[in-house]
N, C-alpha and C positions, 0 to 999 in steps of 0.2 A: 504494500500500500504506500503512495509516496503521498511525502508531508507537502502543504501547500505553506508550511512557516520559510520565511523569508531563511536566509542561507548568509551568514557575514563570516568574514575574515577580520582579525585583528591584528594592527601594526602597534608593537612597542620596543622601548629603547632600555627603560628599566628595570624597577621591581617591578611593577606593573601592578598596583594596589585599585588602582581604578578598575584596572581589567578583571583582578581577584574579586571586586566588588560586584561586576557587571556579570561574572560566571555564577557568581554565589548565588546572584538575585535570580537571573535566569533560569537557572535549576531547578528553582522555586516555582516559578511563573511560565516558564516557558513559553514562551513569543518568540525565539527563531530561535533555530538552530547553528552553531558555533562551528564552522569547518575547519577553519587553522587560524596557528596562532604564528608570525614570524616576528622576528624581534632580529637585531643588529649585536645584541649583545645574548648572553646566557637569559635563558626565561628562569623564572625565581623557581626556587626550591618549593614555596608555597602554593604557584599555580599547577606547578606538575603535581605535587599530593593531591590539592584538589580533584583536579582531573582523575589523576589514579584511584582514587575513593567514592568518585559519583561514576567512574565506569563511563567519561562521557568519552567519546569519540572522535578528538580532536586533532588535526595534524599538528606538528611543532617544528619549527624551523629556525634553528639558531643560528644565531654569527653570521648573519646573510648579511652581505652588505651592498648586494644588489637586489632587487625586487625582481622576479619574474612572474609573469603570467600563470605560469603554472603551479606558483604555492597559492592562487586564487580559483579553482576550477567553478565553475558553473555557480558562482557565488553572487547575491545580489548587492551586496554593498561592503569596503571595506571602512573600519572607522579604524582613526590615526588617535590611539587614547595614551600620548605621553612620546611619541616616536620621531627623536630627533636628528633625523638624517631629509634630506630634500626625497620626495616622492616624482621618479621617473616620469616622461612626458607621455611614454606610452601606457605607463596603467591608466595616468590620470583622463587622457582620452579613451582606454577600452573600459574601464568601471567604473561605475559610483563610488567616491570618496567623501568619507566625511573625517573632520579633524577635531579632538578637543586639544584649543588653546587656553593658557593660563592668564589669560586677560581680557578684558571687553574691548572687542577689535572695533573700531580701527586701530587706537590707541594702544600701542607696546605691542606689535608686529616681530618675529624672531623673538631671541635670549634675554633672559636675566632680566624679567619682566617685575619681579615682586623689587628686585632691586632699585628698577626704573620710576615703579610707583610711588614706593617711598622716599626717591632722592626729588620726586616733583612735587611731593604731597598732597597725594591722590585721596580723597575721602572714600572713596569705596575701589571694592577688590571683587573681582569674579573670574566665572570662563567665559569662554565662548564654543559653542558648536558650528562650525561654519563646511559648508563645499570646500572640495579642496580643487585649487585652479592650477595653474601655474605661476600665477603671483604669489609669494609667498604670503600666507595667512592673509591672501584676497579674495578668496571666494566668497559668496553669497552665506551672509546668513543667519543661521536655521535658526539658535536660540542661544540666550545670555540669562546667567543669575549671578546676583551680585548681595554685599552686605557690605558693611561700615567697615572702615579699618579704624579698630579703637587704638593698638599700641602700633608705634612708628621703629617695629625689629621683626628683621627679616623673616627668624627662624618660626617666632609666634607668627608671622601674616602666610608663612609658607602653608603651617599645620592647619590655621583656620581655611582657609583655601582647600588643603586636600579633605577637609570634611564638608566642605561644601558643595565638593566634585565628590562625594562620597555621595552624600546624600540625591542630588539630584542626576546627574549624569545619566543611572537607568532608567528613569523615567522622561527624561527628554529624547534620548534613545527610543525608546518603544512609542514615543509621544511622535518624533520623525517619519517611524517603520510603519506607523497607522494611518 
């Protein structure tokens, strides 16, 4: 019997705690199904347990540091949750891309974003989910959440930040996929 739930791929660079988030939820909820995961560096110890303990059926692709076609098969959208290397001209013309960035774009485009905000003094801090183009972090888009930054240090604006990518991220996900 084949599934009619949507088919993604996931691009990451680090631990990949968003991603851990987004599998965790998924499992739970099921609205598409996860076909691979590639990453440019080692995928965490935490996502492969995962994976190995729900039994899900996920490809893995490490240390790639080129993107091919084929760690994407017949998949309907990839999302970029933390993946810091430039995304080739031909996926981004053969599949759907979406990216979560750590800033409300247009403002702090590329690195070292929490840094930027606080040497400008930014009163509020979010993501963004945007298309991914060929302009870097210019694509159309999708959705933004954001909250107060109360203290002006990095490490405190970094941790409220991944809880608020924590929290929202799957449901503007599945809010996109519907």
């Amino acid at each position: 019997m084949k599934s009619n739930k949507k088919k993604l791929s996931f691009l990451i660079s680090g631990r990949g705690s968003n991603l851990l988030e987004i599998l965790v939820r998924n499992t739970k909820l099921n609205y598409f199904e996860t076909y691979s995961i590639v990453s440019n560096n080692l995928i965490s110890k935490e996502i492969k347990k995962f994976i190995k303990n729900n039994n899900l059926n996920i490809k893995l692709y490490e240390n790639k540091s080129n993107l091919r076609l084929s760690y994407f098969k017949n998949i309907n959208l990839i999302f970029s949750v933390g993946y810091m290397k430039f995304i080739n001209t031909k996926l981004i013309n053969n599949i759907k891309i979406i990216n979560l960035h750590p800033s409300l774009l247009p403002k702090y485009k590329g690195l070292l974003t929490h840094k930027r905000m606080l040497i400008n003094n930014e009163k509020l801090y979010g993501f963004t989910i945007h298309e991914v183009s060929e302009n870097l972090d210019g694509g159309k888009i999708i959705s933004q959440k954001s909250n107060k930054i109360k203290l002006s240090d990095e490490i405190y604006l970094s941790s409220m930040h991944k809880n608020l990518e924590h929290n929202f991220v799957y449901k503007e996900l599945i809010k996109y996929l519907n």
